[in-house]
C-alpha positions as CSV (number, residue, x, y, z in Angstrom):
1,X,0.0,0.0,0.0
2,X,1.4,3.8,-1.0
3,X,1.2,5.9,1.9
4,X,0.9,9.7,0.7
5,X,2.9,12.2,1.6
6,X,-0.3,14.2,3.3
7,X,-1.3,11.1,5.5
8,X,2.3,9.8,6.5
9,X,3.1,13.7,7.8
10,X,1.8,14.4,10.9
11,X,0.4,18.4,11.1
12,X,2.7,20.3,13.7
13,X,1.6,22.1,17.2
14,X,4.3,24.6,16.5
15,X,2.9,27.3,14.7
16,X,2.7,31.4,14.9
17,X,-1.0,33.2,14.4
18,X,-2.2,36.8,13.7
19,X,-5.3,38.3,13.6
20,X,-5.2,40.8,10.7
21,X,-7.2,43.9,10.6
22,X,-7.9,44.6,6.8
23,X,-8.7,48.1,5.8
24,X,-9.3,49.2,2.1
25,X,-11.1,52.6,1.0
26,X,-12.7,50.0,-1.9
27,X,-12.7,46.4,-3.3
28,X,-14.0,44.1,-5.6
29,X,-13.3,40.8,-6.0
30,X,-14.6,38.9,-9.0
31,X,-17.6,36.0,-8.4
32,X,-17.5,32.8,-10.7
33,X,-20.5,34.7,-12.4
34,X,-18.1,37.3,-14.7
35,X,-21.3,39.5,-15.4
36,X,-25.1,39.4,-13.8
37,X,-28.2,39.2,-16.4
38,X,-30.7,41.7,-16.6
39,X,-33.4,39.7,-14.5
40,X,-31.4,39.5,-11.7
41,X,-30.7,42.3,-10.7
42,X,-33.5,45.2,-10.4
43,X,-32.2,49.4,-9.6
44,X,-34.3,52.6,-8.1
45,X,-32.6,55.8,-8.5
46,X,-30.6,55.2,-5.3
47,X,-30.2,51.3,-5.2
48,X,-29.6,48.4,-6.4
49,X,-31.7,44.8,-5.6
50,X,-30.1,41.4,-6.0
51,X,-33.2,39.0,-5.1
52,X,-33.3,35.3,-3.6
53,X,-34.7,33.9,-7.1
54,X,-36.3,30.7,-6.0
55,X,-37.8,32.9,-3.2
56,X,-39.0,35.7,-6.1
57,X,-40.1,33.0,-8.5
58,X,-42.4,31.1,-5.4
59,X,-43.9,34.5,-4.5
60,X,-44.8,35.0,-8.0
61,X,-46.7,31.5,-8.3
62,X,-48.3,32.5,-4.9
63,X,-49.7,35.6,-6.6
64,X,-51.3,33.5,-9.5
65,X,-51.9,35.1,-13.1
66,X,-49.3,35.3,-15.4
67,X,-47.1,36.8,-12.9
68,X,-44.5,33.0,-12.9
69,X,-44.8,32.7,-16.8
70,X,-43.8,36.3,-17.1
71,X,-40.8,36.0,-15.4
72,X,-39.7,32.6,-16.9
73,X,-40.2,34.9,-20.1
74,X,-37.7,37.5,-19.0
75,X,-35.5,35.1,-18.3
76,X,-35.4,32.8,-21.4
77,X,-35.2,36.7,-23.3
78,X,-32.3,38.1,-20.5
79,X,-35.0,41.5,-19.8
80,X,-34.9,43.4,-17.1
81,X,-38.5,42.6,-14.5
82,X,-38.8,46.1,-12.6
83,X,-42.5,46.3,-14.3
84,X,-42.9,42.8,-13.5
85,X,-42.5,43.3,-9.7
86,X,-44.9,46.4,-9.8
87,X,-47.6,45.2,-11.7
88,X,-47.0,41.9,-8.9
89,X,-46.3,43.7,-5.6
90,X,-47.0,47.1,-5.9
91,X,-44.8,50.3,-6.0
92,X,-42.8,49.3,-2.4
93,X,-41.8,45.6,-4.2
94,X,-38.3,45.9,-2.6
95,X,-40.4,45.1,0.6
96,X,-42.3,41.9,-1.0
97,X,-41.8,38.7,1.1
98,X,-42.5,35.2,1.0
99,X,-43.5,32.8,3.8
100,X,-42.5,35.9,6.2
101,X,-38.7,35.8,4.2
102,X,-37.6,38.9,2.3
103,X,-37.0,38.3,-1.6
104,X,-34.6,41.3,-1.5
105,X,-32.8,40.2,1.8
106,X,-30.4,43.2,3.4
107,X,-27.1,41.6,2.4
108,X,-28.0,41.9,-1.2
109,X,-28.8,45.5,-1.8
110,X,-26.2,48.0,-2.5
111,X,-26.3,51.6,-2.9
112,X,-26.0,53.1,-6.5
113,X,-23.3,55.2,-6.5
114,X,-24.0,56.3,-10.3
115,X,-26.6,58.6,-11.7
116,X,-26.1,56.7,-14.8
117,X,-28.1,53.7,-16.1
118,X,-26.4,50.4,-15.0
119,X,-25.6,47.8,-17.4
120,X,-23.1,44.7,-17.6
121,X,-22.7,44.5,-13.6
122,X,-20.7,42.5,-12.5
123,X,-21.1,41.4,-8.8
124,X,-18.6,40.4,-6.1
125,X,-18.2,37.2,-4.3
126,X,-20.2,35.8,-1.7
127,X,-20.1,33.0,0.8
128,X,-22.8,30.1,0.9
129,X,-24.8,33.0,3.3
130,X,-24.9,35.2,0.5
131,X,-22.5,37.7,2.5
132,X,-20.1,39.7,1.1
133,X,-16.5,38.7,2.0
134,X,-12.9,38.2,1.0
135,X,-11.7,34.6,0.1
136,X,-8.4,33.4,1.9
137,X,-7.3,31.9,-1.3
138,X,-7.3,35.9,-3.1
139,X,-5.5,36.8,0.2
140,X,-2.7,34.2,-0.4
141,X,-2.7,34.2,-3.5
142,X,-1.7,37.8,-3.8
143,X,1.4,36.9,-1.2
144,X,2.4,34.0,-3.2
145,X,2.8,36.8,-6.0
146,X,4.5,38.9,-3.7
147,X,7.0,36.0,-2.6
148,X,8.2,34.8,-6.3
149,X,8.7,39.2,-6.9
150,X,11.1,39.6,-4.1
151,X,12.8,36.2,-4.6
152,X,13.5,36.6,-8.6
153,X,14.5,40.4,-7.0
154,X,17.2,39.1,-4.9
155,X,18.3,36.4,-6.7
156,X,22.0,36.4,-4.8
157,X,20.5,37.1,-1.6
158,X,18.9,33.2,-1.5
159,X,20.4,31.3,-3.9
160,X,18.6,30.8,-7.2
161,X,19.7,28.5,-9.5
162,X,21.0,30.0,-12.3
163,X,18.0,28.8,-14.7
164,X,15.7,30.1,-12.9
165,X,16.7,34.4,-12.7
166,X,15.5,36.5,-14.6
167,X,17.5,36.7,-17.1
168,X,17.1,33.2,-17.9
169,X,12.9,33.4,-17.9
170,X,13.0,36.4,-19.9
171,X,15.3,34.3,-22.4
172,X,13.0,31.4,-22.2
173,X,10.0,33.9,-22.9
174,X,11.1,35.4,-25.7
175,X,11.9,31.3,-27.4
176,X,8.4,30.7,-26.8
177,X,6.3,34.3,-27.7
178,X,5.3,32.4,-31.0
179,X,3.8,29.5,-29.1
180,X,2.0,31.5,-26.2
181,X,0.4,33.1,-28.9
182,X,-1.4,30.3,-30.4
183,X,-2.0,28.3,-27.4
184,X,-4.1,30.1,-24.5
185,X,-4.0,27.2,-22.2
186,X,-0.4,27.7,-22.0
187,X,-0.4,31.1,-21.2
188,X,-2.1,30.4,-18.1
189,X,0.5,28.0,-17.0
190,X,3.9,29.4,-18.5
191,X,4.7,30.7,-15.3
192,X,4.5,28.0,-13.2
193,X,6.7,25.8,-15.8
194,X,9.5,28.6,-15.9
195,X,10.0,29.4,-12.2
196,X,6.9,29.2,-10.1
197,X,7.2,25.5,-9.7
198,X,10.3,25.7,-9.1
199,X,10.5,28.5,-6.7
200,X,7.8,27.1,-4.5
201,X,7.7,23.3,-5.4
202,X,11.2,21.7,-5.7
203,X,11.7,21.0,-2.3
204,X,12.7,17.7,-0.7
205,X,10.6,17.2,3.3
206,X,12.4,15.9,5.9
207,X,10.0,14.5,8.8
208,X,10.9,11.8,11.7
209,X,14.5,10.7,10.1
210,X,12.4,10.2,6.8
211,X,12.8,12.1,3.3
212,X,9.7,12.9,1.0
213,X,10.2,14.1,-2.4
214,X,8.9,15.0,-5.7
215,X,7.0,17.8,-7.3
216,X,3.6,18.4,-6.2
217,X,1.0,20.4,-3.7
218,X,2.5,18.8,-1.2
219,X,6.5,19.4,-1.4
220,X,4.9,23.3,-2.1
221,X,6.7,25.1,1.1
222,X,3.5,27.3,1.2
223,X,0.9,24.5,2.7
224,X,2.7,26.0,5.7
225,X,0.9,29.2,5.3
226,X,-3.0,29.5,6.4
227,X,-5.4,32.3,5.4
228,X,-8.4,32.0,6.2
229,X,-11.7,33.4,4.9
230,X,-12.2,37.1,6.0
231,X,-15.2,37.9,8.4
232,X,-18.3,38.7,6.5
233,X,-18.2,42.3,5.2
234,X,-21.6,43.5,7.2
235,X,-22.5,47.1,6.6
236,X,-22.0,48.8,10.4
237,X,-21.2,51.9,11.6
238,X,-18.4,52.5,13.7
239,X,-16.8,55.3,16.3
240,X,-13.4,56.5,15.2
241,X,-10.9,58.3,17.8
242,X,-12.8,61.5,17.3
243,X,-16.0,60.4,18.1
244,X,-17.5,60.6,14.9
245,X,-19.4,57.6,13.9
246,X,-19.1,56.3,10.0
247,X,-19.8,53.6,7.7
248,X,-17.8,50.7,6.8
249,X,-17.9,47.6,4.6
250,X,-20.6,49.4,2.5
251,X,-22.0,47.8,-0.5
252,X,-22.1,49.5,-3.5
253,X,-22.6,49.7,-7.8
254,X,-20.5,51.8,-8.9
255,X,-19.2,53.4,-12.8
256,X,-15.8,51.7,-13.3
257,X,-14.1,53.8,-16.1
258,X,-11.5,51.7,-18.1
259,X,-8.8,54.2,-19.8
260,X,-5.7,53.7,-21.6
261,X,-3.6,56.1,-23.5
262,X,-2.4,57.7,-26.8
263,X,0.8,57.8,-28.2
264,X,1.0,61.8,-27.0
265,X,0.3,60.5,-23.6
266,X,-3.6,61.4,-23.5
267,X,-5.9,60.1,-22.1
268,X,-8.1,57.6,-24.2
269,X,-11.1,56.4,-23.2
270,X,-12.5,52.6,-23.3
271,X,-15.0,51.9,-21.7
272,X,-17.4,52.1,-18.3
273,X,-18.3,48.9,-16.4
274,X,-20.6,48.6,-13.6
275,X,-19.3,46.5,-11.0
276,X,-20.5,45.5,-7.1
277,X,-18.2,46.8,-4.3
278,X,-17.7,47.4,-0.7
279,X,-16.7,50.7,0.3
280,X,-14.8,51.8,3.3
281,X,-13.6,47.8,4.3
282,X,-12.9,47.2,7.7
283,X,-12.8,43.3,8.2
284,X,-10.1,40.7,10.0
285,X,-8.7,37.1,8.5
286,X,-6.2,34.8,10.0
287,X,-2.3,34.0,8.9
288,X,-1.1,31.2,10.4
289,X,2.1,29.8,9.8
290,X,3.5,26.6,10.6
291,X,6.8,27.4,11.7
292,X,7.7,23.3,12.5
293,X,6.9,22.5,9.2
294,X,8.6,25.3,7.5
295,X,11.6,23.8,9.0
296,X,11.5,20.4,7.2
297,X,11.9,22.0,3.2
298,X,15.2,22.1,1.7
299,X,15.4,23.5,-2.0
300,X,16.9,20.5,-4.4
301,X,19.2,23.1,-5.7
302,X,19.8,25.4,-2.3
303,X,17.8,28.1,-2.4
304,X,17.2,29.7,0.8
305,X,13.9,30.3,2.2
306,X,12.3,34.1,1.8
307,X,10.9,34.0,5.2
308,X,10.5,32.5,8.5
309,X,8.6,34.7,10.7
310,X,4.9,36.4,9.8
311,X,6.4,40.2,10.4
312,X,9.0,38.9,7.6
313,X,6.4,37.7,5.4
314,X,4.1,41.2,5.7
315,X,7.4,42.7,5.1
316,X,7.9,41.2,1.7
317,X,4.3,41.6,0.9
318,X,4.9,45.4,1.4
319,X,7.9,45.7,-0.2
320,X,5.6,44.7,-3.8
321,X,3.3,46.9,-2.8
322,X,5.5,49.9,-3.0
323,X,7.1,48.4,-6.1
324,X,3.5,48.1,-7.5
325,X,3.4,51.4,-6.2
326,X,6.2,53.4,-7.5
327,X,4.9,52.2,-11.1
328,X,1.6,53.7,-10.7
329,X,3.1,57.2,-9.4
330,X,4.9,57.3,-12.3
331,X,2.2,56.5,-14.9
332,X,-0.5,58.9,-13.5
333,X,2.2,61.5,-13.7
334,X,2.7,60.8,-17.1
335,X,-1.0,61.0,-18.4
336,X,-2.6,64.2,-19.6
337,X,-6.0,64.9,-18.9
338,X,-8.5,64.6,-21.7
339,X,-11.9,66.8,-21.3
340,X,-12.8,65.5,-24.9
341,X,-12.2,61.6,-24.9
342,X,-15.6,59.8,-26.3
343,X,-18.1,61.9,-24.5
344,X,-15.8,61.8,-20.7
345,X,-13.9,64.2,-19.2
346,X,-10.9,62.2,-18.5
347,X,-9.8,64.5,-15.4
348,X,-7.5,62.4,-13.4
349,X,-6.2,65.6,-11.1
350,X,-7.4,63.1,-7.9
351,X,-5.9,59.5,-9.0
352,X,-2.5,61.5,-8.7
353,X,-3.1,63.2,-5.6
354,X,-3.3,59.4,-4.3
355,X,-0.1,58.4,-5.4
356,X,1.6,61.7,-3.9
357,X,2.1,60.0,-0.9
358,X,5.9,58.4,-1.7
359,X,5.7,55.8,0.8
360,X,2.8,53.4,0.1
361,X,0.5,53.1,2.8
362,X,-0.9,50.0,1.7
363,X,0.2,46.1,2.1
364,X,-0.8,44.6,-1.0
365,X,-3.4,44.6,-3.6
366,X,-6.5,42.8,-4.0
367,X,-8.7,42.0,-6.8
368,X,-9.9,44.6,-9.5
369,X,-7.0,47.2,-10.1
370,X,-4.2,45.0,-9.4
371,X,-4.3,43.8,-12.7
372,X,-0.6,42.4,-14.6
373,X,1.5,44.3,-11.9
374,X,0.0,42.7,-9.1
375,X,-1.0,39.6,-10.4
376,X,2.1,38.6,-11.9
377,X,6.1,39.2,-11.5
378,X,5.9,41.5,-14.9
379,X,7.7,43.9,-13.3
380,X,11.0,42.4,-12.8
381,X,11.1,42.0,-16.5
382,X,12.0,44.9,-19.1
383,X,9.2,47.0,-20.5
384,X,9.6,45.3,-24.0
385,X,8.7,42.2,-23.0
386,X,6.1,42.6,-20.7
387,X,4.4,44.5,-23.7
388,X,4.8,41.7,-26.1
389,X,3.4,39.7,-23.1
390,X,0.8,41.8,-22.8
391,X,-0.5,41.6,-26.7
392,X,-0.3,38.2,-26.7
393,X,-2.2,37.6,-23.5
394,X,-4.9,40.1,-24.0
395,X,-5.8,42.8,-26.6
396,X,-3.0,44.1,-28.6
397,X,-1.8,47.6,-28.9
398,X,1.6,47.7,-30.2
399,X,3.9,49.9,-28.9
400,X,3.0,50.7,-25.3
401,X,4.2,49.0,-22.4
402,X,2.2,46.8,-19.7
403,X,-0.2,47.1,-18.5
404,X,-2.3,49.2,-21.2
405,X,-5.0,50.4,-19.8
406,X,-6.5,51.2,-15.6
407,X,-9.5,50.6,-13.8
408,X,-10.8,54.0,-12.2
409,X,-13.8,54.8,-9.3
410,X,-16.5,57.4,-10.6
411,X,-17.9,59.6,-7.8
412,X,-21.6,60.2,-7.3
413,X,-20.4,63.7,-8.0
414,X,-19.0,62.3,-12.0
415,X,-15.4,63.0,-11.0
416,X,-12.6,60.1,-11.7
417,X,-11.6,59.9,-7.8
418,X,-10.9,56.5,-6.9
419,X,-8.6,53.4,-7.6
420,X,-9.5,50.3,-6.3
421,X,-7.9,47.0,-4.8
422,X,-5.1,48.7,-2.6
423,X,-5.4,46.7,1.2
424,X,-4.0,47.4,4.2
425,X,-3.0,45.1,6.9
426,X,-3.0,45.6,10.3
427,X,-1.8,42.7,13.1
């Protein structure tokens, strides 16, 4: 009989926790639904409705009439059903209820922080109670980013093999630009075949006199970090140190504006997305690391270990954040304003107020506006090839570096004054 690796390894006592405070002025992270229909979602002038379907489409039968065939119609022809709930429950139907439970529960409405009509929203992830909330995977997988950056960063420092620096990748990249371009699947895993494997995967386990080996999930020196889930983000209001009371973790739709740039610098608009956020986050999550079993990998090839302690691996973390930082200074600096661009007044005066500040107040980024700098180790390669990257990977545009274009926060007032994603931890 073949014992695995995970049962023969016994999970150790010794281990180091924090309790992290999270703090974000706005976030979104992406649900496994990309983009909500237009029946299931319903918005007022000031809000937005998500309902409890089965709950909506049972109230509807209960009501009799056409009222269920109707809205099996508008779903079979994707149409909106604000007349639908009128004509069933009356001008209040945000109120409507079924077997004393509400169709539109709490959780599920945000506030529209637009003035414009929303279309293509795309919500955020929720747990199996329908609560907003940050998945531990999102968490660590953002660190594991941040890890392979300041490793490939300080190459000397801990050792790399020689195959697997920089220079080296960007070599091997540069062989295989022709194939990445016909073949999306590898795109998605080119970077775990040219380093990340290797930097987190090629270890050899020593446990109890005994030595485990190969490649796989469980020779990954990271199943020694634990994130959990983060709490629920419940819309509260809070006392600071003044005494003032405000919101946190509010829900909200709001105009995302996607820009890029011309060749003169300008700003060039794309397009506006709708997407479900949570304003003002204040939430907690759990790092745990396993110090014992930290202490059993050894690199095949001797590299060193980034990190032993939690305050080490926060300090890594926000050493990429300034990184990702730096960049965005420098691009916002770069961009001219344009009051003409497709029917928007490109003003981005705010977005560089934010990135004034030279020392990044923020730990790492989350979600939507992280995009290739934060998802990825782009920027330890040269602008050139993280632009051919970038065309082959997403939508071309030939002559300007990665990433191309930047998510931006619309302000019930219409001005550009937000960028999202940027997290801060706090043990």
């Amino acid at each position: 009989m073949v014992v695995s690796i995970e049962s023969a390894l016994k999970k150790p006592d010794v281990c180091e926790s924090k309790r992290i405070q999270l703090i974000s002025p706005v976030l979104h992270i992406g649900s496994s639904v990309s983009r909500l229909n237009p029946f299931e979602y319903v918005q007022t002038a000031k809000k937005v409705y998500l309902p409890n379907q089965e709950l909506l489409a049972k109230a509807l039968q209960k009501q009799g009439g056409r009222f269920l065939n109707d809205y099996i119609q508008a779903i079979e022809e994707r149409q909106d059903i604000d007349r639908l709930l009128k004509k069933a429950f009356g001008d209040e139907w945000w109120n409507a209820t079924h077997e004393e439970e509400a169709i539109f529960p709490k959780h599920t409405i945000d506030q529209k922080f637009t003035q414009e009509k929303i279309t293509d929203l795309r919500p955020m992830i929720r747990n199996g109670m329908g609560q907003l909330f940050i998945p531990g995977s999102s968490i660590k997988g953002a660190i594991r980013t941040a890890i392979a950056y300041h490793l490939l960063k300080y190459a000397d420092r801990y050792k790399l093999p020689a195959n697997r620096r920089v220079s080296e990748i960007e070599k091997k990249l540069r062989e295989r630009l022709g194939e990445l371009s016909k073949n999306k699947r590898q795109q998605q895993f080119v970077d775990d075949d040219l380093f990340m494997d290797s930097l987190f995967s090629e270890f050899h386990l020593t446990y109890q006199n005994k030595l485990f080996s190969g490649r796989s999930q469980n020779t990954d020196f990271l199943r020694c970090l634990k994130v959990s889930d983060s709490e629920p983000l419940i819309e509260k209001k809070i006392v600071n140190k003044k005494g003032q009371s405000r919101p946190i973790n509010v829900p909200v739709v709001a105009e995302v504006i996607v820009t890029s740039r011309f060749s003169d610098y300008s700003a060039k608009y794309k397009a506006s997305i709708y997407a479900e956020m949570v304003w003002n986050v204040q939430t907690e999550f759990t790092l745990t690391l396993d110090t014992d079993m930290l202490s059993w990998f050894k690199h095949k090839q001797g590299m060193n270990l980034p990190f032993h302690t939690l305050d080490e691996l926060l300090q890594i973390c926000q050493e990429f954040a300034q990184e990702q930082w730096d960049y965005e200074h420098d691009y916002w600096q770069e961009i001219e304003n344009n009051p003409n661009a497709a029917g928007k007044n490109l003003d981005f005066g705010y977005i560089r107020e934010i990135y004034e500040i030279e020392k990044c107040p923020y730990t790492l980024r989350l979600g939507w506006g992280s995009g290739m700098t934060g998802t990825t180790i782009g920027l330890c390669f040269n602008d050139e090839l993280r632009a051919e990257l970038r065309d082959i990977c997403g939508i071309k545009a030939p002559g300007f570096e990665a990433p191309k274009s930047r998510r931006t926060i619309v302000s019930q007032s219409g001005e550009i004054r937000f960028v999202p994603g940027w997290v801060k931890f706090k043990a």
